[in-house]
C-alpha positions as CSV (number, residue, x, y, z in Angstrom):
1,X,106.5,89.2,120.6
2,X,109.9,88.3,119.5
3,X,110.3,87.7,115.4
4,X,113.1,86.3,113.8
5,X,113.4,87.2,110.2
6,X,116.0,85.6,107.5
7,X,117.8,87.0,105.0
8,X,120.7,86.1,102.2
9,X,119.5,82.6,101.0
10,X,119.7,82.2,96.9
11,X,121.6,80.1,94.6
12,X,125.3,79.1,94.2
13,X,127.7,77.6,92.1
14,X,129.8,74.0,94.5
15,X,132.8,76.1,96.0
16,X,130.8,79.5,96.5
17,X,129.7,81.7,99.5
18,X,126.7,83.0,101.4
19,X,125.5,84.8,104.2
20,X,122.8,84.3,106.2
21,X,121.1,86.7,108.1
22,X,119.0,86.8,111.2
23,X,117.6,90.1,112.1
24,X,115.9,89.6,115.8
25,X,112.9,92.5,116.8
26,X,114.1,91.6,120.5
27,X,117.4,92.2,121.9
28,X,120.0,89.0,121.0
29,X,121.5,89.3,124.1
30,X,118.5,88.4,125.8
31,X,118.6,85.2,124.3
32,X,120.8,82.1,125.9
33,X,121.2,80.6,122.5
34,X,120.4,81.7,118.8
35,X,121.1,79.0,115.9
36,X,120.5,78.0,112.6
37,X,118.9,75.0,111.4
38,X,118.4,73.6,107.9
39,X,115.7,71.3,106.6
40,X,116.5,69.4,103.3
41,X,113.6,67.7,100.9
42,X,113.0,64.6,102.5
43,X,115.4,64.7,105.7
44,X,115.1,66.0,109.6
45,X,115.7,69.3,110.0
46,X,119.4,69.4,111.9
47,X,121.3,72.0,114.0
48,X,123.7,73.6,111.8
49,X,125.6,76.6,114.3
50,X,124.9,77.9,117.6
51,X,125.7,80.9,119.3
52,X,125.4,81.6,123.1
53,X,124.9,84.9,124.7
54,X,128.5,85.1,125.7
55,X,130.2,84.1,122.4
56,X,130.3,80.3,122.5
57,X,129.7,78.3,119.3
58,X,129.0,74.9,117.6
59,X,129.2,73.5,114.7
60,X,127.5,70.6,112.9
61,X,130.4,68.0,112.4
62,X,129.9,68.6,108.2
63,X,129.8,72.0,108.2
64,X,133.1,73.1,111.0
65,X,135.4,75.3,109.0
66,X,133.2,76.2,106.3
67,X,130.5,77.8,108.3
68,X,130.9,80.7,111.0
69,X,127.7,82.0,113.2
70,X,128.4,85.1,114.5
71,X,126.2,87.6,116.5
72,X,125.9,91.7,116.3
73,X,124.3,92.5,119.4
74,X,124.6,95.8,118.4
75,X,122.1,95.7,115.3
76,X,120.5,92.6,116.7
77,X,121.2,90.1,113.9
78,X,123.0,87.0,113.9
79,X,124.8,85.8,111.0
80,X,126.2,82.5,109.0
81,X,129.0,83.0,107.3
82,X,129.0,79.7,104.5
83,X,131.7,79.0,102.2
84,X,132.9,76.2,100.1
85,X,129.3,75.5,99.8
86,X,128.5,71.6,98.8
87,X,125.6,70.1,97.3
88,X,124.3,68.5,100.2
89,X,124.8,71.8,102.3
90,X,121.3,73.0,99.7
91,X,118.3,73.5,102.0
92,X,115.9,75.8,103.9
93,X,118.4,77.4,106.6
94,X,116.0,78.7,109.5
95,X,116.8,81.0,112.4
96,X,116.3,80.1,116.1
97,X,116.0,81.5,119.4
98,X,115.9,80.3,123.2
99,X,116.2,81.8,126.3
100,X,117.3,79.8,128.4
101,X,120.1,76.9,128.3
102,X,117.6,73.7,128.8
103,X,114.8,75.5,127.2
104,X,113.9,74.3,123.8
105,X,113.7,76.7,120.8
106,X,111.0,78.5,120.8
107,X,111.7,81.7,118.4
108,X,111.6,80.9,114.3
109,X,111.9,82.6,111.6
110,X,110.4,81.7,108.0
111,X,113.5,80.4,106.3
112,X,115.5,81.4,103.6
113,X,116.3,78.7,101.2
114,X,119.9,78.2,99.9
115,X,120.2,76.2,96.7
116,X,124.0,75.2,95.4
117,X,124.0,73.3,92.0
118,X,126.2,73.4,88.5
């Protein structure tokens, strides 16, 4: 059984930095895609990054350079690098697997929440 555990939320000042991480018990490179979503009070959770097995990444339109996913197939954990956090970035940042390109995502992991206020 494949668990996906977050790491790295807390709270930040507007302007400041965070990194996520996502420690998988599997090996990431058996996934096609890992990715982060995020899940605000009262919105839709939304993609945030994805990474593919063989390096490729997305961004969510709000976030592209501020955020960087990046993956450590090595130690199994893939990361989001966040900076120039903004208000509306605040929410529960969760970590996502699937293993195949059409496949939906079928790996979580609990969340880690990220708060960014004065």
């Amino acid at each position: 059984q494949v668990q996906l555990v977050e790491s790295g939320g807390g709270s930040v000042q507007p302007g400041g930095s965070l990194t996520l991480s996502c420690h998988a018990s599997g090996k990431i490179f058996t996934f096609n895609t890992m990715g982060w979503y995020r899940q605000a009070p009262g919105k839709q959770r939304e993609l945030v990054a994805t990474i593919s097995s063989i390096g490729n990444t997305n961004y969510l339109d709000s976030v592209k350079g501020r955020f960087t996913i990046s993956g450590d197939s090595a130690d199994n954990t893939v990361y989001l690098q966040m900076n120039n956090l903004k208000s509306e970035d605040a929410a529960v940042y969760y970590c996502a697997a699937k293993m195949g390109p059409g496949d939906p995502y079928e790996y979580w992991g609990q969340g880690t929440p990220v708060t960014v206020s004065s």
